[in-house]
Backbone as CSV, one residue per row, in Angstrom:
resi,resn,N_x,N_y,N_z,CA_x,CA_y,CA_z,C_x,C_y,C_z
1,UNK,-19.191,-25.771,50.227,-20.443,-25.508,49.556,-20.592,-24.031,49.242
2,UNK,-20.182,-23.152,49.956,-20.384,-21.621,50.023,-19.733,-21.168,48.776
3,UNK,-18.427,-21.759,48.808,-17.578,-21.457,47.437,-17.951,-21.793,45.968
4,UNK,-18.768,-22.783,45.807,-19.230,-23.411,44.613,-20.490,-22.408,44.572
5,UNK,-21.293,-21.701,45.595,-22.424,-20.969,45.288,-21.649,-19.190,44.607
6,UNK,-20.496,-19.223,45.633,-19.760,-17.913,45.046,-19.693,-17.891,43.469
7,UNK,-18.538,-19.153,43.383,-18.273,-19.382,41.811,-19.409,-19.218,41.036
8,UNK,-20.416,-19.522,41.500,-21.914,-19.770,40.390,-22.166,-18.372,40.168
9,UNK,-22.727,-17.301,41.348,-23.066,-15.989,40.746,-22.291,-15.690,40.353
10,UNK,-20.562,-15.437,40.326,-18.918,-15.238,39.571,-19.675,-15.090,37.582
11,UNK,-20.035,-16.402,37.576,-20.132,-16.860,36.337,-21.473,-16.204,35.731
12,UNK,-22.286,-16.103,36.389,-23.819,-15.636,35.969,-23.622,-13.830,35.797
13,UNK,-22.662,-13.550,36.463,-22.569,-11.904,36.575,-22.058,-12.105,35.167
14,UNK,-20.789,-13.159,34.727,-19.937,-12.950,33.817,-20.670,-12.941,32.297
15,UNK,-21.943,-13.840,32.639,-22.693,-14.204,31.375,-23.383,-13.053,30.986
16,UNK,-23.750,-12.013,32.430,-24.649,-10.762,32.293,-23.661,-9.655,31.490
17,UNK,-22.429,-9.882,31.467,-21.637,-8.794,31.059,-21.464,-9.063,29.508
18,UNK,-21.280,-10.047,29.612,-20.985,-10.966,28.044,-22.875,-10.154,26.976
19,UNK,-24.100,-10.633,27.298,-24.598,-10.195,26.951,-24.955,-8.516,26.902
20,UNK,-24.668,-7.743,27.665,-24.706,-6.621,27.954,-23.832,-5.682,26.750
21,UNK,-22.381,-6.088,26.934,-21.654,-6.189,25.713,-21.796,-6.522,24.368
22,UNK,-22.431,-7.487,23.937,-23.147,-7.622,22.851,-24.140,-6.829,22.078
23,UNK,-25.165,-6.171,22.985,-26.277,-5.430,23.423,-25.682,-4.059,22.322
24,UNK,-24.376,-3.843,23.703,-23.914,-2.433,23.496,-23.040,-2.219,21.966
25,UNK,-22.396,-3.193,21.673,-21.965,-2.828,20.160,-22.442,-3.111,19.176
26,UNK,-24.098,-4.161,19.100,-25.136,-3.782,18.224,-25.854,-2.711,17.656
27,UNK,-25.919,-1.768,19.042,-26.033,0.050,19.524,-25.348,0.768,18.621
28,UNK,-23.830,0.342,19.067,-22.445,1.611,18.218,-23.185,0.741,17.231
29,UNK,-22.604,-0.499,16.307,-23.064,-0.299,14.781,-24.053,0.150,14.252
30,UNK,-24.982,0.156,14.581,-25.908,0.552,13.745,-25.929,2.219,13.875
31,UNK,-25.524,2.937,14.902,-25.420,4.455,14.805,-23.919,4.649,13.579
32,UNK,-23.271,3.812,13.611,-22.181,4.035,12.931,-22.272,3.867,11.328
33,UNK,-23.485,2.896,11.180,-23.912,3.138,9.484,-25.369,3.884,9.479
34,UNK,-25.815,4.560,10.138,-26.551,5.414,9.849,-26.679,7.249,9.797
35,UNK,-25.083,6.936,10.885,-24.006,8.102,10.753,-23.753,8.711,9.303
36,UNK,-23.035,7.258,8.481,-22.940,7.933,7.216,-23.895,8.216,6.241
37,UNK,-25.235,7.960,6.551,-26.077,8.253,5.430,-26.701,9.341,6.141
38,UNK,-26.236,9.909,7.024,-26.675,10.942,7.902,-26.777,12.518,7.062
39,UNK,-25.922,12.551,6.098,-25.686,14.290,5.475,-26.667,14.827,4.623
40,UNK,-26.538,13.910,3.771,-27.579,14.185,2.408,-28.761,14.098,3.143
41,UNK,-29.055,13.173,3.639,-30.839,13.336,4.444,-30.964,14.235,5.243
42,UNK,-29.702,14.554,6.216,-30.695,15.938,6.694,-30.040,17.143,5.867
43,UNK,-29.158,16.866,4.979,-29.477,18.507,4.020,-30.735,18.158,3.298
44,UNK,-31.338,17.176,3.349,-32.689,17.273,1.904,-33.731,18.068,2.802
45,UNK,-33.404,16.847,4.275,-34.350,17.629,5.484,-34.551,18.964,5.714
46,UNK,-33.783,19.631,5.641,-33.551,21.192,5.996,-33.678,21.907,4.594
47,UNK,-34.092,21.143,3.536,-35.213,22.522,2.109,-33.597,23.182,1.753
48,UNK,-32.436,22.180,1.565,-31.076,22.778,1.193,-31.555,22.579,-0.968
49,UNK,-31.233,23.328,-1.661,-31.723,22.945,-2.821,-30.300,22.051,-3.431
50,UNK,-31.042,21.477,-4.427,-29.971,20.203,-4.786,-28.672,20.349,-5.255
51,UNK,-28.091,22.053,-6.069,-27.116,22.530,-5.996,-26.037,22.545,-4.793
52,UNK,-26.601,23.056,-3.478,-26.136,22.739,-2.272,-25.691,21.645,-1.662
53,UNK,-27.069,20.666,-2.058,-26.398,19.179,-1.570,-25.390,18.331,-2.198
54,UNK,-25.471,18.672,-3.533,-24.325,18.344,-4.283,-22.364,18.714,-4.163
55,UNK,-22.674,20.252,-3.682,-21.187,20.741,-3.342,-20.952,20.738,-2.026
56,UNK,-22.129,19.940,-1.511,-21.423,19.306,0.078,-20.847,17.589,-0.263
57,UNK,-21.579,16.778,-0.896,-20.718,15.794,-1.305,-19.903,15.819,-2.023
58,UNK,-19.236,16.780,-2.686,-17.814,16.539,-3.639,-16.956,17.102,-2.497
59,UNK,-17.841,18.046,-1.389,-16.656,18.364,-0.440,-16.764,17.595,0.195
60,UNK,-17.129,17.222,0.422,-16.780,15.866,1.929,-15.796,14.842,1.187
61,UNK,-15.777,14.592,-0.198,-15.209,13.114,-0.802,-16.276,12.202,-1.168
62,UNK,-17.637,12.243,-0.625,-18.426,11.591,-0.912,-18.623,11.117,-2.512
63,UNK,-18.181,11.719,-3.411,-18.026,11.643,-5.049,-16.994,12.341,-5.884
64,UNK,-16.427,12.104,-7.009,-14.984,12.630,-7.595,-15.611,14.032,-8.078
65,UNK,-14.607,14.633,-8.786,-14.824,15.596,-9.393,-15.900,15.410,-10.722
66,UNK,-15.159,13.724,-11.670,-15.974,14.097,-12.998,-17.314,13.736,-12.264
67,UNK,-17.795,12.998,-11.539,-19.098,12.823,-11.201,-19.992,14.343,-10.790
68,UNK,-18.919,15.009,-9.499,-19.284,17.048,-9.623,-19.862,17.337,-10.604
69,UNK,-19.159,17.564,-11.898,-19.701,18.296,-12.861,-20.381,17.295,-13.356
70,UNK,-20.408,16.177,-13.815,-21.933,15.684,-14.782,-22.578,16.107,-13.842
71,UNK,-23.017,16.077,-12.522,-24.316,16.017,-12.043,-24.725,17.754,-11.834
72,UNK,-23.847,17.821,-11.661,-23.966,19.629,-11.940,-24.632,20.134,-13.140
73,UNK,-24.189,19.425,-14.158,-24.696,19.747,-15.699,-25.627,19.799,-15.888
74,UNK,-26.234,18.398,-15.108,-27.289,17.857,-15.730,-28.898,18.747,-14.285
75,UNK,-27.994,18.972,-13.118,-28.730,20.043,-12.622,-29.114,21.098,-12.825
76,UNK,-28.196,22.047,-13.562,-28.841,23.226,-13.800,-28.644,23.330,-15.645
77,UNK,-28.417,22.250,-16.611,-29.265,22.409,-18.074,-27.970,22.931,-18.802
78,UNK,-27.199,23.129,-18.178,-26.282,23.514,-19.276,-25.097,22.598,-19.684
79,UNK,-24.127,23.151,-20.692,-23.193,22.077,-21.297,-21.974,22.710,-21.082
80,UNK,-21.966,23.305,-20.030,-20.638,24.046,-19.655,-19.548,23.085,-18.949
């Protein structure tokens, strides 16, 4: 009888870990996609002007080059 009560908490610890685990990589994902929208919001956060925030996403990879310059263009008015 003692052994079948062992086995039982065995299994109930196992179910606590199982959910616990679940718990915990609901946690990592969601820091992990809010990670990446993490730059641009806090450069807007921190009064960076939109020139700035722009030549931090072509440096990161966040956007190509021809996308760089249209949006560049069309930021500061000229047709250069």
């Amino acid at each position: 009888m003692g052994g079948m009560m062992i086995f039982g908490v065995i299994m109930m610890l196992f179910g606590l870990l199982v959910v616990v685990g679940i718990i915990l990589v609901a946690v990592w994902a969601g820091t992990q996609l809010f990670k990446r929208a993490e730059p641009t919001t806090v450069a807007a956060a921190r009064g960076d002007d939109p020139l700035t925030i722009l030549q931090r996403r072509y440096a990161g990879g966040e956007i190509t080059r021809e996308d760089y310059e249209r949006m560049r263009r069309e930021l500061t008015g000229s047709a250069q």
